[in-house]
Structures are given as C-alpha cells and as structure tokens.
N, C-alpha and C positions, 0 to 999 in steps of 0.2 A: 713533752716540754711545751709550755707559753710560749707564743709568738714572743713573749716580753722578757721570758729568758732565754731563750735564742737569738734578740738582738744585742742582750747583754754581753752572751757568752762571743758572740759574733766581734762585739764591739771590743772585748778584752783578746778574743786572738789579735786581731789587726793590730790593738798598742803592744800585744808583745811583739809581732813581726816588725813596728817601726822603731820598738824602745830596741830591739836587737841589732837591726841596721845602725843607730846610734851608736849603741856600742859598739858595733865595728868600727865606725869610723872615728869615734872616741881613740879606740886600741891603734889605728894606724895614723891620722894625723895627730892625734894629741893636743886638738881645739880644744877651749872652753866650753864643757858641757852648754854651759845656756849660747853660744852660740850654735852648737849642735842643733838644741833644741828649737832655739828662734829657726833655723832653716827648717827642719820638720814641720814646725807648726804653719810655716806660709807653704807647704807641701799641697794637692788640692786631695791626696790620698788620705789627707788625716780625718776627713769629713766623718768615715763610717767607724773611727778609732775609739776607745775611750778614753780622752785629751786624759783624762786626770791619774790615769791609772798610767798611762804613757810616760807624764811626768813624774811621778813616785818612780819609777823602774828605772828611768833614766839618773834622777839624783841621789835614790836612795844606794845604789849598786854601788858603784866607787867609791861611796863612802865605808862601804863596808864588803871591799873587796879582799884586804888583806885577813879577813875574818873566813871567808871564801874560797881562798887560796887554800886556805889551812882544813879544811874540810873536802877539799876538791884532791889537792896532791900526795897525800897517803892513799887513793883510788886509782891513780893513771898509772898506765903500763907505759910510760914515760916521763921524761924530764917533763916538769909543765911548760917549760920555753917550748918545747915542741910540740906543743898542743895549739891546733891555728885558732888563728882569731874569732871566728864563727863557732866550733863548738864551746871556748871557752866562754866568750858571752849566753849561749845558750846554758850551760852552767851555772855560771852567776845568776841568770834570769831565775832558774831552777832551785839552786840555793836561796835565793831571796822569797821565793812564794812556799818554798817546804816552811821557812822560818815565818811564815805569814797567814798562817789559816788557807791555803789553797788547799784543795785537798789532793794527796799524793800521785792518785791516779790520773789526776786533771795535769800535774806538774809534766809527770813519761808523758804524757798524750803530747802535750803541748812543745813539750820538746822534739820529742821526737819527728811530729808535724813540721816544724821547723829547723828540725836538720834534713828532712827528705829535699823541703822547699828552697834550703841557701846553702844547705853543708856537703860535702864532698859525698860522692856517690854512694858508699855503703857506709856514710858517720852516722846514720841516725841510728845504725843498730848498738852500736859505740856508745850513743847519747842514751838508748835506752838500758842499759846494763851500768853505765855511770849515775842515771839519774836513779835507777832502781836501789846501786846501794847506799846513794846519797839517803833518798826515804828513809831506809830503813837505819841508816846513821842518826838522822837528825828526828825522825816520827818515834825512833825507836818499835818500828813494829816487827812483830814475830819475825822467825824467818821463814824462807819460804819453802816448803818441803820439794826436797830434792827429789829430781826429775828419777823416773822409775831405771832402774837399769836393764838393759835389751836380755829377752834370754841368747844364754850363750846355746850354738849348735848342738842338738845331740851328736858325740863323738861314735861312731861304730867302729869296735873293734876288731879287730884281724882278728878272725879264729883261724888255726892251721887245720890244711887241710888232713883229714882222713885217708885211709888207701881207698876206701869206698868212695870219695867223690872224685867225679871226673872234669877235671878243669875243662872246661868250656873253651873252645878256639874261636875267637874270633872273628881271625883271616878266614878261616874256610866259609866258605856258605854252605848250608844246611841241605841242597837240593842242587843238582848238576845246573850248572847252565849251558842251555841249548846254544850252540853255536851254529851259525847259517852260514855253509859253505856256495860259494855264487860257483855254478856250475857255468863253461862254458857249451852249449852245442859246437858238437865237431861237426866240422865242416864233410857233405861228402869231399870224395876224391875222385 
C-alpha cells in the first residue's frame, strides 16, 4: 500500500473509533447529535480523523437506525434491549458502510478492531460472526463452505477371546523381583 492510502485508511479507522464513541454517548445521554458532534470536533484527537467521514457516520446512522434495527434483530441470540451499547453502535457503523460501498471484509476488520479496543472482553468475536452474517444478508454473497467435519475415532472392536489365547495378567510382573533381606551380624557371646 501508499504512504497515501495508509493515511487514508488510518484517517477513516480513527472517524470510525470517534463516530462510535459518539454514538455511545448519543445511546446513553440522548444529546443532540450536532452537539455531540460540536464537542468531538473541539476534541484535539480529531486531527488524525477523517472530519468528513466522522460526520456522515454520525448523522447519517440515526437517521437510519430503525432500518438497522430490522436487519440487525433477526441475527442476535437475544432481545436487542439486551445488546450494550458499544456492540450495537459498532453494528450500526457496520450496517451503514455494508450499505455504502465499503467493502465487506474492511466492515469484520473494522469492527471487529473496534470491539477488541471499547467492547467487553470476548464481543469482538460476537461482532465478528454478527457482522459476517450481516454481509452476507445485505452483499448477498455466497455462502461460506462449511468448516470440514473432525474424523470420528477409529472404534476397535471387542473380539472374544479363543481358548488358545491367554489373557495377559497385568498385576503379576513377568520376572521375580529380587528382594534384599538386611541381614543382622550376630553378635559373639
């Protein structure tokens, strides 16, 4: 890669990590997005951001969450009330760039990154498996060939024994063992 797509790609992680932090705090106080946004923007971490892609993710998402909702909760292995606040914006983030020319594999990366970096200890495997069948929901592509199956044990079967063989004893051992008796010398008398 370019020094010059490496700054790009650099410059669109960081507006996703701040457009997500936004949406957090979107989800729990319930401010006006542009006042969200005006604090972000006097933030001194937005320098290395891409301001304009920050802003698209920020205003475009909530307006098009209950679109999102509906694509996201036929997926969770729960209530989506019970989904925290952090993977469902990482979500939404997810949903809005599947629907936007990102491309799908940059979406799992990107998320996933960003549940390891803000989401509970093992959600980013959560977010990868959520955002994998998002793709394939909304890219509509193939599916993915199912993981090979383990072979099972070869089973040996009991054959019964013969009068010719002779069960093997375990307990015995095969050769005497020598036992060392501590002699005393007798004393003269």
């Amino acid at each position: 890669m370019t020094t010059q797509k490496l700054q790009f790609a650099h410059a669109r992680t960081q507006a996703r990590r701040r457009a997500l932090q936004a949406l957090y705090q979107w989800q729990l106080s319930g401010e006006a997005i542009y006042t969200i946004e005006q604090q972000f923007l006097n933030e001194e971490k937005m320098d290395k951001a891409d301001i304009d892609y920050f802003k698209t993710l920020l205003h475009d998402i909530p307006q098009e969450i209950n679109a999102y909702n509906e694509l996201i909760t036929p997926l969770l292995d729960r209530n989506s009330d019970q989904v925290d606040p952090i993977t469902r914006a990482i979500l939404w983030i997810g949903c809005y760039e599947l629907n936007h020319d990102v491309p799908w594999r940059v979406v799992i990366d990107e998320g996933v990154e960003l549940a390891k970096k803000f989401g509970a200890v093992e959600s980013y495997k959560y977010i990868n498996g959520l955002l994998d069948l998002l793709a394939h929901k909304i890219k509509d592509l193939p599916a993915t060939k199912p993981m090979p199956k383990k072979k099972q044990p070869t089973v040996i079967k009991k054959r019964s024994l013969s009068p010719k063989d002779k069960p093997i004893e375990l307990n015995k051992p095969k050769r005497p063992i020598l036992t060392l008796k501590k002699t005393v010398p007798k004393e003269d008398e």
